[in-house]
C-alpha positions as CSV (number, residue, x, y, z in Angstrom):
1,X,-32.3,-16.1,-26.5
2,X,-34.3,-14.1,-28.6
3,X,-33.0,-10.7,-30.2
4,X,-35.5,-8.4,-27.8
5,X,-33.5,-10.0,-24.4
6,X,-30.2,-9.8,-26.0
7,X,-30.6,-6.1,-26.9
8,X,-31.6,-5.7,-23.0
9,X,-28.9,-8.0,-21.8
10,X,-26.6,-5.7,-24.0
11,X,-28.1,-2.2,-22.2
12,X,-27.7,-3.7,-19.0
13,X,-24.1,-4.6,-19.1
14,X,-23.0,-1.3,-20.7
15,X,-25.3,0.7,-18.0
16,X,-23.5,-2.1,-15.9
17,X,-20.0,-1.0,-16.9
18,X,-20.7,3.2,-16.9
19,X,-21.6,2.9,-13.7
20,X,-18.8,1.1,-12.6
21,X,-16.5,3.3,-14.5
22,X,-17.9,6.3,-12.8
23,X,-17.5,4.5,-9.3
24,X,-14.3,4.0,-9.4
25,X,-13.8,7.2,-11.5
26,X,-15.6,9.7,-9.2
27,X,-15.8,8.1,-5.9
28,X,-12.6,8.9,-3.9
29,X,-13.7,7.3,-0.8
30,X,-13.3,10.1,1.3
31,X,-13.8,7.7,4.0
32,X,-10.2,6.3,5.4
33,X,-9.3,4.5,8.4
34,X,-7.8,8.3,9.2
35,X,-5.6,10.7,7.5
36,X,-2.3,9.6,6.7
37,X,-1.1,13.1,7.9
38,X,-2.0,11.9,11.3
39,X,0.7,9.2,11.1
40,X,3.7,10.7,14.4
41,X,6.9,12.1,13.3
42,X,8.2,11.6,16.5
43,X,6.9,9.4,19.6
44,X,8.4,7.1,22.8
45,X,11.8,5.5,21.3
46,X,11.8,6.6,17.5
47,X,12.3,10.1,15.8
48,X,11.5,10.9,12.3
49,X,11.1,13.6,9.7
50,X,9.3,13.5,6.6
51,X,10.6,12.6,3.2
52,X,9.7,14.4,-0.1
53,X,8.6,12.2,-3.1
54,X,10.5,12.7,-6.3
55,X,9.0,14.3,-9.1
56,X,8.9,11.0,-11.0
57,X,7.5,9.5,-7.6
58,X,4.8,12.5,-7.7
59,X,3.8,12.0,-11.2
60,X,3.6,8.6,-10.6
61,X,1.2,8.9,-7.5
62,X,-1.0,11.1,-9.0
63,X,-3.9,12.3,-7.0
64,X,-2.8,9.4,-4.3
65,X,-2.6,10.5,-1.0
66,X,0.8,9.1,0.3
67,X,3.6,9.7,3.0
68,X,7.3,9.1,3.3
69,X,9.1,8.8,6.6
70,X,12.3,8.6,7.8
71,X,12.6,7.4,10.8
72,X,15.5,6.6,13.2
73,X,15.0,3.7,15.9
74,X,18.0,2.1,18.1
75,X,20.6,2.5,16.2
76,X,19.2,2.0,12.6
77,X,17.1,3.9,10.0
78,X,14.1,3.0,8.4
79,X,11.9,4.7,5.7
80,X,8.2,4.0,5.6
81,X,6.0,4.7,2.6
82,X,2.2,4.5,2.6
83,X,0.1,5.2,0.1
84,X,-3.8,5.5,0.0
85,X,-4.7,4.7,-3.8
86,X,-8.5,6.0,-2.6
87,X,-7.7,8.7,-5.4
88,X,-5.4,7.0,-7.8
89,X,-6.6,3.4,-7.5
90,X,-3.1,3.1,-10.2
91,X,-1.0,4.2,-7.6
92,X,-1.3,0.7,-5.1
93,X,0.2,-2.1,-7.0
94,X,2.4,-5.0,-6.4
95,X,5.7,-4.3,-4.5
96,X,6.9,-6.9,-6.7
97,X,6.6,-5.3,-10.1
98,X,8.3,-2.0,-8.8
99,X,11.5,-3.7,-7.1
100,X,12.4,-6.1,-10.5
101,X,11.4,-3.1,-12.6
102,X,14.2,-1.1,-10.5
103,X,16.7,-3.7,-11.4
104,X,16.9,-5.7,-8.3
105,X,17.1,-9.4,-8.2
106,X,14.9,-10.8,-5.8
107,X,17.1,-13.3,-3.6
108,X,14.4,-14.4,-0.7
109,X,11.2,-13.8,0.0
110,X,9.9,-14.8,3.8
111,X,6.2,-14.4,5.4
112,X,6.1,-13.0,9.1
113,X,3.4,-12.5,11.3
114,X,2.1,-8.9,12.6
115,X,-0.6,-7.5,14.7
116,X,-3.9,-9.0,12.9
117,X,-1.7,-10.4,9.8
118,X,0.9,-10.9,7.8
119,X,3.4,-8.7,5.9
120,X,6.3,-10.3,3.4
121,X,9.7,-9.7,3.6
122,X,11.8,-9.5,0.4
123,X,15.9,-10.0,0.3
124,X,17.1,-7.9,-2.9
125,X,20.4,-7.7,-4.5
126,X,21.6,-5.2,-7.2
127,X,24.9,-6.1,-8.1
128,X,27.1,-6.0,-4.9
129,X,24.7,-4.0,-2.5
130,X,22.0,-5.7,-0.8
131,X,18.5,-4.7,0.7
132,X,15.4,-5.7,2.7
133,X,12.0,-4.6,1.9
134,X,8.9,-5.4,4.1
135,X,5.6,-4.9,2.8
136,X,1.8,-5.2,3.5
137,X,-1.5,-3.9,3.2
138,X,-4.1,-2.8,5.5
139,X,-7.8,-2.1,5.8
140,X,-7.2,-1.1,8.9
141,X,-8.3,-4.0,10.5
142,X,-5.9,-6.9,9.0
143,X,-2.9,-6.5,7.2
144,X,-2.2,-8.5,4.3
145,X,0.4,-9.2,1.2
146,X,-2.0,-10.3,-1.4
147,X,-2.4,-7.6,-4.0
148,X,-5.2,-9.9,-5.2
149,X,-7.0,-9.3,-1.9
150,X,-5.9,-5.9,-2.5
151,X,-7.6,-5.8,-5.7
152,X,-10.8,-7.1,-4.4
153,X,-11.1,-4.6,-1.4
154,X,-10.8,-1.8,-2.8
155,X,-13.3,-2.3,-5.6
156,X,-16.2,-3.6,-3.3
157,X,-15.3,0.0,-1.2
158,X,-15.5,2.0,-4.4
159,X,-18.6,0.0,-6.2
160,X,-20.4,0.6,-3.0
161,X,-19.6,4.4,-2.5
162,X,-17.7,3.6,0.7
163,X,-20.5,2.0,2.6
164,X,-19.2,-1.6,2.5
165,X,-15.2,-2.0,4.5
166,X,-12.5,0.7,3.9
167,X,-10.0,1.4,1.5
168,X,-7.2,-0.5,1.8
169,X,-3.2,1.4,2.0
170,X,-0.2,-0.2,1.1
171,X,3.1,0.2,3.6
172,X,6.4,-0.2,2.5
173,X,9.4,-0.1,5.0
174,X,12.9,-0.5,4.1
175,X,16.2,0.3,5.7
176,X,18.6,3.0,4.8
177,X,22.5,2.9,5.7
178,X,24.6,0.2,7.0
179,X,23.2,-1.1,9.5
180,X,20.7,-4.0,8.7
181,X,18.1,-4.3,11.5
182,X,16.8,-7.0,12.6
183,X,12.8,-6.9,11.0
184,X,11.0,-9.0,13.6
185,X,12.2,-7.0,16.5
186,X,11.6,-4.0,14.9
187,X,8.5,-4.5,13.9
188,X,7.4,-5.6,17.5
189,X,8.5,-2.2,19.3
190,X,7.7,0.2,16.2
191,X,3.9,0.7,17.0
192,X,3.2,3.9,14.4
193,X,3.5,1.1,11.9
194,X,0.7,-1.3,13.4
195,X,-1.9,1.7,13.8
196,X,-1.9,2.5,10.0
């Protein structure tokens, strides 16, 4: 390659690379599969209220769009947490990172089917307590646990203004209090979780 093509080559990745940068800089989507405020408190069988995020949580998210439920089904109590990263593309990462980085000790980790997909569901220990986490991610068509995937979504939506598939959410649900529910059954007659 001669010195005139590299110099071009050269321009052409940088312009490459600006305009990347400003794509996923400047381009919050806008476009969602529908607002998260639109998520139900309250419907048939469950009750909720929301949850504030605590300033660290806030300063984490950023400019992230994001919800936290409590909800109470049956006789157990679950919080759900989805964020939209359309804003804050730092603010999706993997579940995995944030759990260890809390201290747990990951104990199990099982795949389960839902609606159009699959979410994960991780045993956690930290010292004598114990805890469940389920998570996925959704483009509001399938729902997923590969942040990869994730990864790859989310910057075709953004390089492409929003034209080409949505941006994807992350949901995290986890149980609060005693009572450990059993995830498969509560997954099957929760429905505000399979509409986000």
């Amino acid at each position: 390659m001669d010195s005139a093509n590299g110099k071009i080559l050269q321009w052409l990745v940088v312009f490459f690379v600006v305009a990347a940068t400003f794509a996923f800089k400047v381009n919050a989507t806008g476009q969602s599969q529908g607002a998260l405020s639109d998520i139900p408190i309250r419907g048939y069988g469950f009750d909720g209220r929301v949850l504030a995020f605590s300033e660290a949580e806030r300063t984490f998210l950023g400019d992230a769009e994001a919800i936290k439920h409590e909800y109470s089904h049956a006789n157990y109590r679950l919080v759900v947490v989805v964020v939209d990263g359309s804003n804050n593309r730092h603010a999706v990462h993997d579940p995995m990172f944030c759990l260890r980085g809390a201290g747990f000790e990951v104990t199990d980790q099982t795949v389960f089917p839902i609606i159009n997909g699959h979410g994960q569901l991780i045993s956690l220990a930290k010292g004598a307590a114990k805890q469940k986490v389920a998570f996925w991610f959704s483009n509001g068509e399938q729902r997923y646990t590969a942040f990869s995937r994730y990864l790859f979504e989310s910057a075709v939506n953004r390089l492409t203004l929003g034209t080409i598939g949505t941006q994807p959410r992350m949901i995290t649900v986890y149980s609060v209090g005693k009572r450990m529910p059993h995830w498969s059954s509560v997954l099957d007659r929760f429905p505000v979780l399979m509409d986000i």
